[in-house]
N, C-alpha and C positions, 0 to 999 in steps of 0.2 A: 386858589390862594389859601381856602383854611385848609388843605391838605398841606401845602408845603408849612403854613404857620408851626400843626400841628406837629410833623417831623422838625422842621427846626427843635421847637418846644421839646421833644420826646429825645434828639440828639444832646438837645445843652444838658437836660437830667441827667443823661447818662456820664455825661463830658465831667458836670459835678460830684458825681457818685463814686464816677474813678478817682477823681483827682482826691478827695475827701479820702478814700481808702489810703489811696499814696503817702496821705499825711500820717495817716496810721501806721503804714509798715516803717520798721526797721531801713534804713539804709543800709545796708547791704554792702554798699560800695565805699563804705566810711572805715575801711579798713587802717588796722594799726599799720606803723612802719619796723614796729619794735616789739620783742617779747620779753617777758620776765616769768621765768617760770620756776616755781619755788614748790620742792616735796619734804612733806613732814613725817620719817620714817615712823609707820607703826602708831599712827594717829588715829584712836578709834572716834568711829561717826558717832558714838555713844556721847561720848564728853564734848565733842564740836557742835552736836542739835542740840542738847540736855546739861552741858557744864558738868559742874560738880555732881557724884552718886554717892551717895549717905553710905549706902551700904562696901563701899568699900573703906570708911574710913577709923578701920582697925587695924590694931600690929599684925593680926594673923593677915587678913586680906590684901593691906597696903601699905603694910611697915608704916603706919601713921601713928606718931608718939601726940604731934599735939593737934587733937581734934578739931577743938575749937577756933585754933587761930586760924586753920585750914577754913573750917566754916564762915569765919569772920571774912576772910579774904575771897573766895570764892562762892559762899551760900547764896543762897536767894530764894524767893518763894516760890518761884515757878520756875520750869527749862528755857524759857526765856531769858529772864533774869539772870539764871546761875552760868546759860553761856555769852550772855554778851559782858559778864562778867570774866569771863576766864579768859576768849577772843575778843576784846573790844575793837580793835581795827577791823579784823572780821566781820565782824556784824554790822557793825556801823559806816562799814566804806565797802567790800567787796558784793555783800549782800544785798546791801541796799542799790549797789549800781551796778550790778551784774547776774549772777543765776548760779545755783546751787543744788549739787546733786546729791543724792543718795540720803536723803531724810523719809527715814520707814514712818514716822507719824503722818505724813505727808502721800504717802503711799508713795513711793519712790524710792527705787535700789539701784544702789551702783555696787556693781561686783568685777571681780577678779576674775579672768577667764583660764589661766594658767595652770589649775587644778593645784598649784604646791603652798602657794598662799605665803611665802615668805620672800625675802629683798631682789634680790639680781632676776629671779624669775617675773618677778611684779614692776623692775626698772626694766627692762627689755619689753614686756606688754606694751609698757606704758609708752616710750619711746621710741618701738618700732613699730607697733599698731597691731601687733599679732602676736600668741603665746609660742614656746617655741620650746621643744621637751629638751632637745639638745643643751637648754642652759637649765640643770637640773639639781644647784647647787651652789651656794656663793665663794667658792673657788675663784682666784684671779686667774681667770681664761678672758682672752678678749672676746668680746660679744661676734660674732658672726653676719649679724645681721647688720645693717646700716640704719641708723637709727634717722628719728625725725631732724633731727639737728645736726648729724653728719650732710644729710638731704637737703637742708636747706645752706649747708657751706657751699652747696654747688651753685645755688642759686643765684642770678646776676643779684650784685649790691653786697651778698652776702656773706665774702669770700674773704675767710680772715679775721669776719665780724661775729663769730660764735663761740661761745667760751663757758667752761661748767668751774662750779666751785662748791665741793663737799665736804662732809664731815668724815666720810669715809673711803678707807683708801681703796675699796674695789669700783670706784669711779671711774680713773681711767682705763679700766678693761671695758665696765660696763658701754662706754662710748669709746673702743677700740680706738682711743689714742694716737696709736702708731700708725695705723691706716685712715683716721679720718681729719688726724691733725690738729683737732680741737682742745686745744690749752686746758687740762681739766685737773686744778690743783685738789686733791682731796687726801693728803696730806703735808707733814712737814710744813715750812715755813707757808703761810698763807699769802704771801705776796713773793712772786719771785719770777723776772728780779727783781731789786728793789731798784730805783732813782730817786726817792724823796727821802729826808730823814724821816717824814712823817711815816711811809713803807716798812724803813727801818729800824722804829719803836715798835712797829706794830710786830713784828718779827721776833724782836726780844723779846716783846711783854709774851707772846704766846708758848715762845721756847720754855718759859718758866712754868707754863701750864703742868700739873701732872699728866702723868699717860694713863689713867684710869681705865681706858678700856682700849687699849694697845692700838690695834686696827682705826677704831674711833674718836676724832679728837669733842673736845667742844666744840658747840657751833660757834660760841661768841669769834674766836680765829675767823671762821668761816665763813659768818656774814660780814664781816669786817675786810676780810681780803677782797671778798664778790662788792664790796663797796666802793674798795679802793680803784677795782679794775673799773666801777663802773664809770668812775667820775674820769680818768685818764685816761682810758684805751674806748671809749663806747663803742661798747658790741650792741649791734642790731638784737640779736638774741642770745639771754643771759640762764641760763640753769644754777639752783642752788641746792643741792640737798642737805636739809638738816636731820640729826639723828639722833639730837639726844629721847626723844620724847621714846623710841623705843629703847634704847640704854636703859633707863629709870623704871621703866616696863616689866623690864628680861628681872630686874633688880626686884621686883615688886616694892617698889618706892611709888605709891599713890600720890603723896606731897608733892615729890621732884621730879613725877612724869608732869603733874598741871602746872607745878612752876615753869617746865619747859616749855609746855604749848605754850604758855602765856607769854613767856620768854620769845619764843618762835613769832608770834603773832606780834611782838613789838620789832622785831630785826625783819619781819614782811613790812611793815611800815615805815621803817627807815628807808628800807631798799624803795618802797613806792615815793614817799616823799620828794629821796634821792632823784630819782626819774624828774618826779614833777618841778621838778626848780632846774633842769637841764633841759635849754631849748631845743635839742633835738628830740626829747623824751616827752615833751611838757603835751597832754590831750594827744599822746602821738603813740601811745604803749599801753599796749595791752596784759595782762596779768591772769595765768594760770596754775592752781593751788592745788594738790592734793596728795595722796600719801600711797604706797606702797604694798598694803594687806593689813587690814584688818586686825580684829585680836578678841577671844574668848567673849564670852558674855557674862561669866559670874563671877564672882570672889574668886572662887579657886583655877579658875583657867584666864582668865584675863591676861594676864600676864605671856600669854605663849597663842601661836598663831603656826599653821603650816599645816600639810595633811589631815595631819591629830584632830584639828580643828576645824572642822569644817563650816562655823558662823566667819571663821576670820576671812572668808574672802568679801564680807563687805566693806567698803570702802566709801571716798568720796569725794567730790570732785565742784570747783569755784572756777568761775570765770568772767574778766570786766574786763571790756574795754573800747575801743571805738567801733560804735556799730552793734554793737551786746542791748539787744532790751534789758531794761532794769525790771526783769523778772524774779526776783527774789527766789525764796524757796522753790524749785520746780515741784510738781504732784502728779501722784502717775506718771511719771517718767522712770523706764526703766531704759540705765547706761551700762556702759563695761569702760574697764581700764582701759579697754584696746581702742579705744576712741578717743584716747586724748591726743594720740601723732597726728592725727588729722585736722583734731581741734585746733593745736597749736600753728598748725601752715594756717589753715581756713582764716585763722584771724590775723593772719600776715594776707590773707587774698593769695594764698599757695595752694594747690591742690595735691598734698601727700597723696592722700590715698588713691587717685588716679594712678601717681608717680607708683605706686606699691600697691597691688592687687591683693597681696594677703594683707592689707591692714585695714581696719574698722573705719569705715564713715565718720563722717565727723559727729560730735553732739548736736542733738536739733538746738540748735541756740536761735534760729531763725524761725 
């Protein structure tokens, strides 16, 4: 009898040691129904971990005339402070309830696999999971490859329900439009067609826009169209590229590349809001953030990214949503771009990169 007491006894231990770990892991199975995935063209990890850099805020370095109110608006005493100043949504709602990659203080790089370090070559990584020399230039060629979100239009539920909205017009190549199907406004009117007057304000207001940088509109159109479709059409999975923060960059405008991230970081917040007050959206969507390559590391090269520069293939990479430990900064972790296609199924409970053998695993988010 104390044999068997004894095994009893030594079985329930165990019985509670699992279950107690259970409690610990991650569900797994708490997957989203929905994606929203948002890229900030030319967003360096520099000013997203550390905010605002003193040393670029001259006319020679950053076409900055007024220093101070830059300081006033952005400063802070520490890189804490100066970027939860810059990204407040950011820090306060993705980081804190999701996981965040490529912070070098942190010992963790996320990098670019592509070797060219600039847009169409760093949007095909990022969206087909794999670099690919054949897109070796941002010419309107349509992409070749089949991207993570052409992949999941195939998918049961998903068919119909995927749709991109850019600031620029090699959008629809980069997700081959004509062969994948997927609605991808990245110029011209930002709602179309229209049905509401409200569609049809937004259309004027934006035709009055100037075309400052021909190819590239403002994102305000941008995230405004991707809002409109969200509340109307709900796509299961939504793509948004913004672009002004490299615009401002190429421009060496110091002030009006952080106005934009800032900018950027409150239209990420609309758009998450928007979700959370739409009961198919509402604890039901998950959100994927990050940017396209890199850019210099000093005063004089900041502004430019590609071969030339070889620091600009780091990059960075956020993720929240159901089932995501609230693992904040990752450390020691080292990511690549080419794992964000996978990321973005994994957190639908899709397995891309089964579906595509040349694409990257997912991030250890688990």
């Amino acid at each position: 009898m104390r044999l068997v007491n004894r095994l009893l006894y030594t079985f329930l231990l165990g019985m509670a040691a699992s279950l107690a770990m259970g409690a610990q892991q991650p569900d797994r199975a708490a997957r989203a129904t929905n994606i929203l995935f948002v890229t900030l063209d030319g967003m360096r990890w520099q000013e997203l971990f550390g905010g605002l850099s003193s040393e670029y805020l001259t006319k020679e370095a950053g076409g900055v005339a007024e220093r101070l109110a830059l300081e006033k608006r952005f400063g802070g005493a520490t890189p804490v402070e100066r970027r939860e100043r810059l990204m407040p949504f950011f820090w306060s709602v993705i980081a804190k309830n999701g996981q965040v990659f490529g912070d070098g203080a942190a010992g963790s790089a996320a990098r670019v696999t592509n070797g060219l370090r600039f847009s169409y070559p760093g949007y095909n990584e990022m969206l087909s999971g794999f670099p690919d020399p054949r897109i070796d230039s941002n010419d309107k060629k349509p992409n070749p490859n089949v991207t993570v979100l052409e992949w999941l239009g195939t998918r049961p539920g998903f068919a119909g329900r995927v749709a991109a909205f850019g600031s620029w017009d090699v959008l629809p190549f980069i997700l081959n439009e004509g062969r994948s199907a997927i609605p991808s406004n990245g110029h011209g009117p930002p709602v179309a067609p229209t049905t509401t007057d409200r569609e049809r304000l937004l259309n004027d207001f934006s035709s009055e826009l100037p075309p400052l940088w021909g190819e590239v509109r403002f994102d305000a159109p941008t995230i405004f169209g991707a809002l409109e479709y969200l509340r109307s059409r709900k796509p299961r999975a939504l793509y948004v590229l913004l672009g002004e923060t490299d615009e401002w960059a190429h421009q060496r405008r110091y002030d009006l590349y952080l106005d934009a991230a800032w900018r950027n970081d409150r239209m990420i917040r609309r758009l998450w809001e928007a979700a959370q007050s739409i009961p198919e959206y509402a604890n039901r969507t998950a959100l994927v953030v990050t940017t396209d390559h890199g850019r210099g590391d000093t005063p004089q090269d900041w502004t430019s990214h590609g071969r030339e520069v070889p620091v600009s293939d780091r990059i960075w990479i956020a993720v929240m949503g159901p089932g995501v430990p609230a693992l904040g900064i990752r450390s020691g972790v080292v990511s690549t771009q080419s794992q964000v296609a996978a990321t973005i199924a994994a957190l639908l409970g899709e397995d891309y990169a089964g579906a595509e053998r040349r694409a990257a695993a997912e991030l250890s988010l688990w």
